[in-house]
N, C-alpha and C positions, 0 to 999 in steps of 0.2 A: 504494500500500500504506500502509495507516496504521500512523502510530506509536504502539507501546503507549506510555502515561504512566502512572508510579504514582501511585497517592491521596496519597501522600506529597508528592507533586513539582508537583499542578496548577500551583502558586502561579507556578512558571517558566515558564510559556506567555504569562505577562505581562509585558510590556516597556513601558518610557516610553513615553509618547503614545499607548500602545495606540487604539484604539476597540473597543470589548467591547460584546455583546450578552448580555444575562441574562436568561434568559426567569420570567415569577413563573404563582403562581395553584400547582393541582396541579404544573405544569412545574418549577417551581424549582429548579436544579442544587446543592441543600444542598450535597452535597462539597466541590464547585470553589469556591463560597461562604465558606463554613468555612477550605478551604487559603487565600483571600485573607485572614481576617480574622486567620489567625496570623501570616502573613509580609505587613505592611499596607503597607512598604516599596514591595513589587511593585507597589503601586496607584499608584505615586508616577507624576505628570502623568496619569493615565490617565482616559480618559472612558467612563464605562460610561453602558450604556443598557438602561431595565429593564422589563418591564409586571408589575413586584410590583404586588401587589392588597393593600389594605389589609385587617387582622383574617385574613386569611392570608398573607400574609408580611412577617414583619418584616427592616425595612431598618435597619440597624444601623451608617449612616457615618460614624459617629466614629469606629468603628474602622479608616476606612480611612487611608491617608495625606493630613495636609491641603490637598494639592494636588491629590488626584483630582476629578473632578467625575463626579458622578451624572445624568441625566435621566430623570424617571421621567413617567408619564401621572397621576400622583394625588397627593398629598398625604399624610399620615401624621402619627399624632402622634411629635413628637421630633425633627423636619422643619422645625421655625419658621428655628432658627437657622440653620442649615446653608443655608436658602434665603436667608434674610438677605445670608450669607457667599459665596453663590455655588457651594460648593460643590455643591447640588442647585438641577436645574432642572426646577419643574414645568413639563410642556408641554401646556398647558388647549387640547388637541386632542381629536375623540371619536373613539374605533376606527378605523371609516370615513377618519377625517383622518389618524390613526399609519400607514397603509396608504400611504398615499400620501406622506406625509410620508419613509417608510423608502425608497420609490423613488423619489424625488424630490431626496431631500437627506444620504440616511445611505449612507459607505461605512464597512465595517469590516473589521480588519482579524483579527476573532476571533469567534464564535460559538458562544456553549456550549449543548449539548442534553443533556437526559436523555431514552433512548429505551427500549424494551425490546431485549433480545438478538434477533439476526438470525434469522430463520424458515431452511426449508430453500431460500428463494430469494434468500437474505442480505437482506430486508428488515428493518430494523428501525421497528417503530412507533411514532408521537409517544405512544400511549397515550392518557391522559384528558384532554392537554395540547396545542394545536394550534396558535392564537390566532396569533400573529405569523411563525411560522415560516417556511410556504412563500414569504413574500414578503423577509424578514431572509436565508437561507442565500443567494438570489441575490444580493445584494451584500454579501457574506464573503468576505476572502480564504483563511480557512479555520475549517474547522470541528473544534472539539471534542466527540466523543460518551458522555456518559456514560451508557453500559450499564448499565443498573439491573436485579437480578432483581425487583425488585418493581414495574415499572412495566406496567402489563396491556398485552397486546396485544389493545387492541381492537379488532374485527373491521371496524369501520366508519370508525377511525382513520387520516389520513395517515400516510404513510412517506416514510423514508426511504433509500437504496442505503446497506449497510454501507461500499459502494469509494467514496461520495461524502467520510467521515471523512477528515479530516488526522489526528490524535488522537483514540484511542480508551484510555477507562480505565472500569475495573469497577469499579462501587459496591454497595454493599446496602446503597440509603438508604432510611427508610422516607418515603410521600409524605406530603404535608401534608393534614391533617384542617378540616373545616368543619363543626360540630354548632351549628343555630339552636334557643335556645330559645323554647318559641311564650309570648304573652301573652293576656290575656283580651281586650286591645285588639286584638291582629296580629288575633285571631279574629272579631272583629266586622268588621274591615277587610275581611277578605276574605270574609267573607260577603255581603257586599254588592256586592266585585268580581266574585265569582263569577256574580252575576245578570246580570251583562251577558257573559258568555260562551255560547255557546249549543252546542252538538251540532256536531260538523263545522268548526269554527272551527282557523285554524292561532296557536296562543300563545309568545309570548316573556314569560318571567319570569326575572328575575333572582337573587340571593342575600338572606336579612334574614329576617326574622319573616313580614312577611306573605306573600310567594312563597313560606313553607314550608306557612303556614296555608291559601294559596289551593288547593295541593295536595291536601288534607285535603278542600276545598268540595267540589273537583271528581271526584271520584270518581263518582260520578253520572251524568255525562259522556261517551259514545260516541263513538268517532272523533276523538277530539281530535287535531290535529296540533302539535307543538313545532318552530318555527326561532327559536333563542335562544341569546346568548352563553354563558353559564353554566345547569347544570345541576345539580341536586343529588338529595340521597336522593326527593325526592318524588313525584320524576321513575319512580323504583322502583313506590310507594305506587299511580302512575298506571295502571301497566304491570301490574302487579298487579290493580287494582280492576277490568282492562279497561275505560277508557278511552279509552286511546290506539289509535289505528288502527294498527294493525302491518302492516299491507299497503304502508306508505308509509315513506319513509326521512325519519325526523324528525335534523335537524343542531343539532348547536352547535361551539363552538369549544372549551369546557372544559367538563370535569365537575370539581367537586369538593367532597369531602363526606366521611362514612367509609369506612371499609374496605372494608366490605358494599359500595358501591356501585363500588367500582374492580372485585372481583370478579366482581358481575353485568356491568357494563359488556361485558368480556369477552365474554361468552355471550351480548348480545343483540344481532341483525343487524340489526336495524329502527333503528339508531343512526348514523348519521357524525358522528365530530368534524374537522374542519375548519378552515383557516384562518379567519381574522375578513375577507381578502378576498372573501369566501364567505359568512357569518352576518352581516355588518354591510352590505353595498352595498346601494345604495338600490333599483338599478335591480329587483332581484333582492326585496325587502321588498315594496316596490310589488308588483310581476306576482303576490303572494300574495293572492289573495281569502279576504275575513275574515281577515287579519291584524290580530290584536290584542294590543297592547304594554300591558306593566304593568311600571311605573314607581312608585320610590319615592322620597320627594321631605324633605327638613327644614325649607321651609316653602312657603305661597305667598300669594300677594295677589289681594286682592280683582278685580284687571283679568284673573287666571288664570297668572301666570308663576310659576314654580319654579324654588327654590335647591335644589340638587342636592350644594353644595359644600362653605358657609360656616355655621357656627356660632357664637355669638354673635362674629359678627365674624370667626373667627380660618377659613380654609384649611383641611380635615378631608380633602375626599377630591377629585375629578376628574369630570368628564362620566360618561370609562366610554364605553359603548356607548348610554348612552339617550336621546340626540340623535338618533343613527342610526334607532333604531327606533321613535321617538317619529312622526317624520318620515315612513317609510315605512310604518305605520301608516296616518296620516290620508292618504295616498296610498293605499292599497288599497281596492280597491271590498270597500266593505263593512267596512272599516277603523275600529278602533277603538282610540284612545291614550290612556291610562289611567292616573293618575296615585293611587298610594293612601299614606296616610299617620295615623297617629294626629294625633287634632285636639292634642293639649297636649303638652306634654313639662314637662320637671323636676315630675315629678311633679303634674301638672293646673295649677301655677301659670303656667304660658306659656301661649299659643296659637298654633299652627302656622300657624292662617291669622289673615295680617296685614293692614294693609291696603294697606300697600306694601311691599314691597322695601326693608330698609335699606339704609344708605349702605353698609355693608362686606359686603352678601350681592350673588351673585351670577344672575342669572338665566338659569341652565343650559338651560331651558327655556323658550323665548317662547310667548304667550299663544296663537300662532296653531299649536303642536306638542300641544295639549292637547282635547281630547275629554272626556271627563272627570274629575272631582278626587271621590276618594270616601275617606270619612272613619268611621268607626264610627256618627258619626251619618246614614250616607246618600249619598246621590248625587248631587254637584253636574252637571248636564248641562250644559257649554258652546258644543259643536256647534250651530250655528246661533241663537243666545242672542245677546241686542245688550249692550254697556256695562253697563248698569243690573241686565240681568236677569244676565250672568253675578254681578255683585255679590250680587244677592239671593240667587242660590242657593249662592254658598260661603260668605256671610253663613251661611244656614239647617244648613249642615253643620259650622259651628263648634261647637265646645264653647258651652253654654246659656250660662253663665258669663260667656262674651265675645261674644257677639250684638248687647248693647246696645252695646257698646262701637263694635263692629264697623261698625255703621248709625250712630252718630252719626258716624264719622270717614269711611265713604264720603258723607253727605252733604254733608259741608266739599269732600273730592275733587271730586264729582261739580257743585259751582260753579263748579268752575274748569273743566270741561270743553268 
């Protein structure tokens, strides 16, 4: 029988040395959140462990006690020092690797969920929120549930038994919102991703500007299939334009985006959200024919690798899941891994595509997970392309601007080769 806990009271289910799991993205237990960051005390030796998503949840550990330690799968800004200090530990794993990582090496001793209220079979559902779960409650020694009225129950979402609850408290917390605004650039990107998708094809897109844009291309589209981490509004735009094949159960592990889409969510069966044991293994990516991954990237070089993470130098975000899919991609007959990005950033004065890899960026992506790098100006093809020629073609998709630049510096490279 679970114990009610009031809203007021989360903060005491925490004890020294705890091990706490906190699930982020739509999932985010705001409440129990909130109750730790008033009484910060409670966090005092504690080790929490998190999959906050950057640009939707904010991690806020200075509020907690400076002896907790955090481990999180990403990086954040406001995160420099703290990792510095030890107190956060980024863990530069992808999905796939947190999976196994949590059965391999995490026991806890607390597990917070936000779920929706129990059906008349006392299920309750994970909602738009799935991601680590089914694999984290098995090694918990107990679980806290926050009952949320506004968490949907979606029809295609895991559950969980209400009798499974240690702790149960009722919230009415509203969930976290994700609105991408598009650019003139996201829009030329994906116009051009969009050409290598065809009819019948099964797609993973992620969250940002061009996954919203790509959405936008694809309308056109027949039968498209979705198995992908994250989902959002466009996914709607899809379903709508008829698109998607609805005869077939498309998965991911989270949705998150506005309101509108948690409510539809609800009402559409042609949906599972699912743990990331599920959306992210290889074996499982592979056996998809025409699986094609779209991938976004902050810079890459001329040999074809991509930084996923680093920013002039500094730690921004984490793998994520596009290792995973990147990989099982070019594993699938008919597979296509796809890498899209604006060519320049700060304003046209940078270029995206370098011609190596700095010393402080990191190569999230190897040369041999990429298919192709597509940019506003076009479509670099790497699939089957030697040394030289992959050079020349992300050469030709750089900004005009840096082209020259670009060829004199693979030709110095390409002596030493």
């Amino acid at each position: 029988m679970a114990e009610y806990i009031a809203e007021a009271e989360l903060a005491q289910l925490v004890k020294p040395q705890h091990h706490i799991f906190i699930p982020g993205s739509s999932g985010e237990p705001s409440a129990f959140m909130s109750a730790l960051l008033r009484e910060p005390n409670r966090t005092q030796h504690a080790h929490i462990l998190t999959s906050y998503v950057p640009g939707i949840n904010k991690l806020d550990i200075d509020r907690f006690h400076p002896t907790a330690a955090v481990s999180g799968l990403f990086m954040q800004p406001g995160l420099h020092d703290a990792q510095r200090d030890e107190r956060y530990r980024f863990l530069p794993v992808t999905y796939a690797g947190f999976v196994r990582h949590i059965r391999e090496n995490v026991e806890l001793d607390l597990t917070v969920l936000q779920v929706s209220p129990p059906d008349e079979e006392g299920l309750c559902s994970l909602g738009p929120a799935v991601e680590f779960v089914p694999t984290v409650i098995g090694r918990s020694r107990s679980i806290l549930a926050l009952v949320n009225q506004r968490t949907p129950r979606v029809s295609g979402a895991a559950t969980v038994p209400y009798s499974r609850f240690d702790y149960v408290c009722e919230v009415d917390s509203p969930l976290p919102q994700y609105v991408t605004p598009l650019d003139d650039s996201s829009i030329s990107v994906a116009r051009h991703v969009a050409s290598l998708i065809d009819d019948g094809s099964t797609v993973q897109i992620g969250l940002g500007r061009v996954p919203a844009a790509l959405c936008l291309q694809l309308k056109d589209r027949r039968n498209l299939r979705f198995h992908s981490g994250m989902l959002s509004d466009g996914f709607v735009d899809l379903a709508a334009a008829g698109a998607i094949d609805e005869s077939l159960i498309h998965a991911c592990c989270v949705l998150v985006g506005s309101e509108s889409l948690y409510g539809w969510a609800a009402e559409f069966e042609a949906l599972q959200v699912v743990g990331c044991e599920v959306t992210h293994d290889l074996q499982t990516l592979a056996g998809k024919d025409r699986f094609i991954s779209v991938n976004s990237a902050l810079e890459v070089d001329l040999f074809g690798q991509c930084n996923l993470e680093h920013a002039d130098g500094r730690s921004i975000s984490g793998p994520g899941g596009a290792p995973d899919f990147a990989r099982g991609a070019r594993l699938s007959n008919g597979g296509r891994s796809i890498v899209a990005l604006s060519a320049t950033h700060s304003a046209g004065t940078g270029s995206r595509v370098v011609p190596q890899l700095s010393e402080r960026s990191i190569a999230t992506l190897s040369r041999v997970d990429v298919d192709y790098i597509v940019t506003e100006f076009g479509v670099a093809r790497l699939v089957g392309a030697s040394v030289h020629e992959r050079a020349k073609a992300l050469i030709d998709v750089a900004a005009p601007a840096f082209r020259e630049g670009l060829s004199r510096s693979w030709r110095e490279i390409a002596g030493y080769l």
